[in-house]
C-alpha positions as CSV (number, residue, x, y, z in Angstrom):
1,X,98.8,-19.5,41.3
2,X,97.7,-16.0,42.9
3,X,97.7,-16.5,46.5
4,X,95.7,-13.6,48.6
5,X,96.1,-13.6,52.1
6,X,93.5,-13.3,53.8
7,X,94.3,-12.6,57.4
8,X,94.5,-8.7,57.8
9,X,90.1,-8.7,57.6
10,X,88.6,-6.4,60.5
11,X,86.2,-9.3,60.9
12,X,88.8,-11.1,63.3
13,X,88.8,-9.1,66.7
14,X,92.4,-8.7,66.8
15,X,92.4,-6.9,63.4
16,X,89.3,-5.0,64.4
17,X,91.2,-3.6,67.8
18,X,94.6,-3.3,65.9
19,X,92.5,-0.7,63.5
20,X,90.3,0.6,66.2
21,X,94.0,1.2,68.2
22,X,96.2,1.9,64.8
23,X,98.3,-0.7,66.2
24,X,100.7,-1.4,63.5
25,X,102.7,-3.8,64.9
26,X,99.7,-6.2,65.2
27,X,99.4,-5.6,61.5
28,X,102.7,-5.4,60.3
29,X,103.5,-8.8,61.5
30,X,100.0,-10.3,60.0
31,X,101.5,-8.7,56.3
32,X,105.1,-10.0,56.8
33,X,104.3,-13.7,58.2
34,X,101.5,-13.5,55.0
35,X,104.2,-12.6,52.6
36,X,107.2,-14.8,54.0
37,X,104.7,-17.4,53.3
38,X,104.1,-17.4,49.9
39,X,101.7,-14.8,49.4
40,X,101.2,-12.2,45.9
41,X,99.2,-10.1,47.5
42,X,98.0,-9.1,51.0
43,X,94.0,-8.5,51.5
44,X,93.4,-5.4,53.4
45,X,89.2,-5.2,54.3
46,X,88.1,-2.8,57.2
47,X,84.8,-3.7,56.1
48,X,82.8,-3.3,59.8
49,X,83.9,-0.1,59.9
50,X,80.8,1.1,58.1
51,X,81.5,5.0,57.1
52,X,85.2,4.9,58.4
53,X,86.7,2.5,55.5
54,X,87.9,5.5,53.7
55,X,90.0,6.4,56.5
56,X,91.2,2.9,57.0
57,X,91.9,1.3,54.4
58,X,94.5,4.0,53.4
59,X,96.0,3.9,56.6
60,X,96.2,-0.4,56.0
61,X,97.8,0.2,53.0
62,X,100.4,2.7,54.3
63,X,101.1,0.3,57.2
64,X,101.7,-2.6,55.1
65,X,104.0,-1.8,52.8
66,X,106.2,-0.1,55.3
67,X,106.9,-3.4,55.6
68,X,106.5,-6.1,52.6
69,X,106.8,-4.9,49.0
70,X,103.9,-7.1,48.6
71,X,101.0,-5.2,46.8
72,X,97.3,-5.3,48.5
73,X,94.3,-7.0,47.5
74,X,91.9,-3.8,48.7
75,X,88.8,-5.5,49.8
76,X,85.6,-3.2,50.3
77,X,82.3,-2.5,48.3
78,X,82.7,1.1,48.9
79,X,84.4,2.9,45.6
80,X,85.1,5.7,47.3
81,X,86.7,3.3,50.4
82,X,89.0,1.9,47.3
83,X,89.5,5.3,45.6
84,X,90.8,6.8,48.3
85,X,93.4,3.1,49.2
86,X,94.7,3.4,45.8
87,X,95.9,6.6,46.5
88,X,98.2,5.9,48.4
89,X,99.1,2.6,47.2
90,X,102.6,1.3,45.5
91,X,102.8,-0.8,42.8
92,X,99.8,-2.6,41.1
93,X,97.0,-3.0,43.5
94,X,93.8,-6.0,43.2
95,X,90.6,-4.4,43.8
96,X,87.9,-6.8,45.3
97,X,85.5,-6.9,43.6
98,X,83.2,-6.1,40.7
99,X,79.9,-7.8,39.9
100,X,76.8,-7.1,37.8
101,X,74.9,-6.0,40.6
102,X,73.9,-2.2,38.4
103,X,74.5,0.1,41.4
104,X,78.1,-1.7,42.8
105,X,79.1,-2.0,38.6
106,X,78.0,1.9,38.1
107,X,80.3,2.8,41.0
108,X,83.0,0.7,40.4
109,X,83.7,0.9,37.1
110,X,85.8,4.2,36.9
111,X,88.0,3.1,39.4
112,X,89.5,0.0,37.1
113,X,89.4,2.2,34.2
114,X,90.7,5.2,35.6
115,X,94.0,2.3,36.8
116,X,95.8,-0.3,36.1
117,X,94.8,-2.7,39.2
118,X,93.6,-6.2,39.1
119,X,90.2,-6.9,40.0
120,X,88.0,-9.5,41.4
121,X,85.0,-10.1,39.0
122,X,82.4,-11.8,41.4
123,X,79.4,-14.1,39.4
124,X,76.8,-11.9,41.6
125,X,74.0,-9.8,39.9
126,X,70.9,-8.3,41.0
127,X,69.1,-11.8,41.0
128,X,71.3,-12.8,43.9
129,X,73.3,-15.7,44.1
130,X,73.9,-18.4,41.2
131,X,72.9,-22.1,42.0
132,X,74.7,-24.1,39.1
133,X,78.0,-23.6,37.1
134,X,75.9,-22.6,34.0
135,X,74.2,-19.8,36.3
136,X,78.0,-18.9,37.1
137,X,79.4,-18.6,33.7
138,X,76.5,-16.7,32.4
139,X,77.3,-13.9,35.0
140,X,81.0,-14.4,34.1
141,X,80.5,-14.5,30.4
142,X,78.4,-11.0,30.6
143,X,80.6,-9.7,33.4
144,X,83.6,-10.4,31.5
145,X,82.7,-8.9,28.2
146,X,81.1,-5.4,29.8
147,X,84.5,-5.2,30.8
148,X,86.6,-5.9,28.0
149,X,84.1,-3.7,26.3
150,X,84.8,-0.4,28.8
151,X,89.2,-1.3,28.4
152,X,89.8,-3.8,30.9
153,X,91.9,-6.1,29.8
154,X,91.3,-9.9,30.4
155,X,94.1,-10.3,32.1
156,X,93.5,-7.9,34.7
157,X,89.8,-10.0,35.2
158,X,89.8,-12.3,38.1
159,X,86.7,-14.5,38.2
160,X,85.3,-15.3,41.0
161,X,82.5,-17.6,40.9
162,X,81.8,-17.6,44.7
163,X,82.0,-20.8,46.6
164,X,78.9,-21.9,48.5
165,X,79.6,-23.9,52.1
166,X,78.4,-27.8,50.8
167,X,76.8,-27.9,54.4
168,X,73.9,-26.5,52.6
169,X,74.0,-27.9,49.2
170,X,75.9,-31.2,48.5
171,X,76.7,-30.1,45.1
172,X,77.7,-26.7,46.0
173,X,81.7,-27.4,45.4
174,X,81.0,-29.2,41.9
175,X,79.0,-26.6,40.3
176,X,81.9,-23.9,41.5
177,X,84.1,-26.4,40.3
178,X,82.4,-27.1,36.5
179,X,82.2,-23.0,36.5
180,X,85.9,-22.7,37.0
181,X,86.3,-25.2,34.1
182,X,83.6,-23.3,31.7
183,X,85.2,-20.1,32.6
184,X,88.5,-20.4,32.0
185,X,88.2,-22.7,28.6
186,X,85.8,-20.4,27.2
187,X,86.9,-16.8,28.5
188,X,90.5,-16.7,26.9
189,X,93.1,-14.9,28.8
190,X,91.2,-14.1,32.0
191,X,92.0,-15.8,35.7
192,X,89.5,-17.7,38.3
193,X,89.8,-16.8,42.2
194,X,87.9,-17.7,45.2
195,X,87.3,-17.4,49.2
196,X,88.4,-21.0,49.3
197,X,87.2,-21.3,52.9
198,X,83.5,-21.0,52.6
199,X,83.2,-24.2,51.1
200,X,83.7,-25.9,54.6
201,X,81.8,-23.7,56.5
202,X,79.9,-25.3,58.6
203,X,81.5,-28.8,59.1
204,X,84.4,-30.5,61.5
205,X,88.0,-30.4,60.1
206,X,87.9,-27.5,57.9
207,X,91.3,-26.9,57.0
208,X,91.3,-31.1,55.4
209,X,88.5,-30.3,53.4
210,X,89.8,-26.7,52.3
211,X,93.3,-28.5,51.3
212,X,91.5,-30.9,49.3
213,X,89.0,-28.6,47.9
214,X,91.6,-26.5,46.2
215,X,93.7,-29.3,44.7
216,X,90.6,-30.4,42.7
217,X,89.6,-26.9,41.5
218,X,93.2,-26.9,40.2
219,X,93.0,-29.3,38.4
220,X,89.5,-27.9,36.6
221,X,91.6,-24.7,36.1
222,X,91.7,-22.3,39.3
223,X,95.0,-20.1,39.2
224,X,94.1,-18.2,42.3
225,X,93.0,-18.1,45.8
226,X,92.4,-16.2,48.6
227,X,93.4,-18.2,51.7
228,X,95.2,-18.1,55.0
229,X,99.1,-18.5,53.4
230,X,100.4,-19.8,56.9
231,X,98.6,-22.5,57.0
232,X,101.9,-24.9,55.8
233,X,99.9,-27.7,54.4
234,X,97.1,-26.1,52.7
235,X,100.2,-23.9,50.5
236,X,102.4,-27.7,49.9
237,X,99.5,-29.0,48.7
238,X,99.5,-26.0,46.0
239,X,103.1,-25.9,45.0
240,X,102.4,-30.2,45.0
241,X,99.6,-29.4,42.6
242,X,101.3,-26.8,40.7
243,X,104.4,-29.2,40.3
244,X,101.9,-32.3,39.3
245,X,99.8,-30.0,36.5
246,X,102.6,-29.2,34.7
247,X,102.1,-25.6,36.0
248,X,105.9,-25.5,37.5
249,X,108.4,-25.1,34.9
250,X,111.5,-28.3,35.6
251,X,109.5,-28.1,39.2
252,X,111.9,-25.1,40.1
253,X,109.1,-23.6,42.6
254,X,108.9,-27.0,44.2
255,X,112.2,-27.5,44.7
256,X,112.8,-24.0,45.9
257,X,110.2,-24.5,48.6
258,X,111.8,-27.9,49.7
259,X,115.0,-26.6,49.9
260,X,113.5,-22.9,52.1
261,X,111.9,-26.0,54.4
262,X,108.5,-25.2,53.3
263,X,107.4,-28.5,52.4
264,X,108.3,-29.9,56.2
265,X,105.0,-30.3,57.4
């Protein structure tokens, strides 16, 4: 399971000021709790700083890994935002994201194959957003193959069918769910991801119906999220549901966790 954390977002007013202040204490300790936790990579999106991201994602990117060797999931619809991130980055980066909306596709595609990095494939095009799973992997199918076509290697492709809160549309979480299921048994090799939050938004007791929400998209196929990794529950219920899908070789993983104290809720 790919676990992004989610918490370094400028959206939240403490990472907005921490930018605003280039405080990198405030962010340093956001990337190391996210990666003690479990996470593969740390999301770095300075995306209200409209006409500054270039300047600050870098600087994000630099700041976290003076600190994890966690690599970044560099979050921004701005190629020259993410151009200017990878730059500086170590390792293998995630780029989010990629869709078949023409102008953001035109843009973007240079970047992944002018790299190596993973990247978010969002089930977006210029029609706007898919109702139903089939709508979903018809953007994912085209998506998908455009890439492969252009060099991007399937698994470097991360799906992500986009999750829609069920506070508007009681079937919302199935039809992500059956798209998950269409995507990855008909798109060899490639990976499914999602803001799992979104699904609750909206409703009391989020964080129940986000813990149960990714168990059953697990089981339909999901092998990443992008999630708050602190949140103790929410990650036991994924190493339970890797463990329980066979997905967890002899259960090391689980054991491993148990014994670090990560399953002591």
């Amino acid at each position: 399971m790919f676990i992004v954390g989610e918490l370094i977002n400028a959206s939240r007013k403490a990472v907005r000021q921490a930018i605003e202040e280039q405080d990198a204490g405030t962010i340093q300790d956001l990337a190391k709790s996210q990666a003690e936790a479990g996470a593969d990579f740390i999301d770095v999106n300075a995306g209200v700083f409209v006409g500054r991201e270039a300047e600050y994602l870098p600087w994000l990117v630099k700041t976290v890994q003076e600190v994890v060797g966690t690599p970044c999931c560099i979050d921004s619809p701005d190629p020259d935002a993410i151009a200017a991130a990878l730059a500086v980055h170590k390792g293998r980066a995630m780029v989010n994201s990629i869709s078949l909306e023409l102008d953001r596709y035109d843009r973007m595609l240079p970047i992944l194959t002018g790299s190596d990095c993973r990247v978010v494939a969002l089930c977006m095009g210029d029609r706007g957003m898919p109702e139903t799973a089939g709508d979903r992997f018809a953007i994912a199918r085209d998506l998908v193959g455009q890439l492969m076509e252009q060099g991007v290697e399937a698994d470097r492709i991360h799906v992500d069918p986009l999750v829609q809160p069920v506070s508007t549309g009681s079937r919302y979480g199935w039809e992500m769910i059956h798209s998950v299921s269409m995507i990855m048994e008909n798109l060899p090799g490639v990976h499914t991801i999602c803001g799992l939050s979104n699904v609750s938004y909206g409703l009391p007791e989020r964080k129940l119906l986000n813990q149960e929400f990714v168990v059953l998209a697990m089981a339909w196929g999901l092998d990443g999220a992008i999630v708050n990794p602190t949140d103790a529950r929410l990650m036991a219920n994924i190493r339970a549901a890797e463990a329980l899908l066979g997905r967890d070789e002899d259960c090391m993983e689980w054991l491993k966790a148990y014994r670090a104290g990560k399953l002591a809720l």
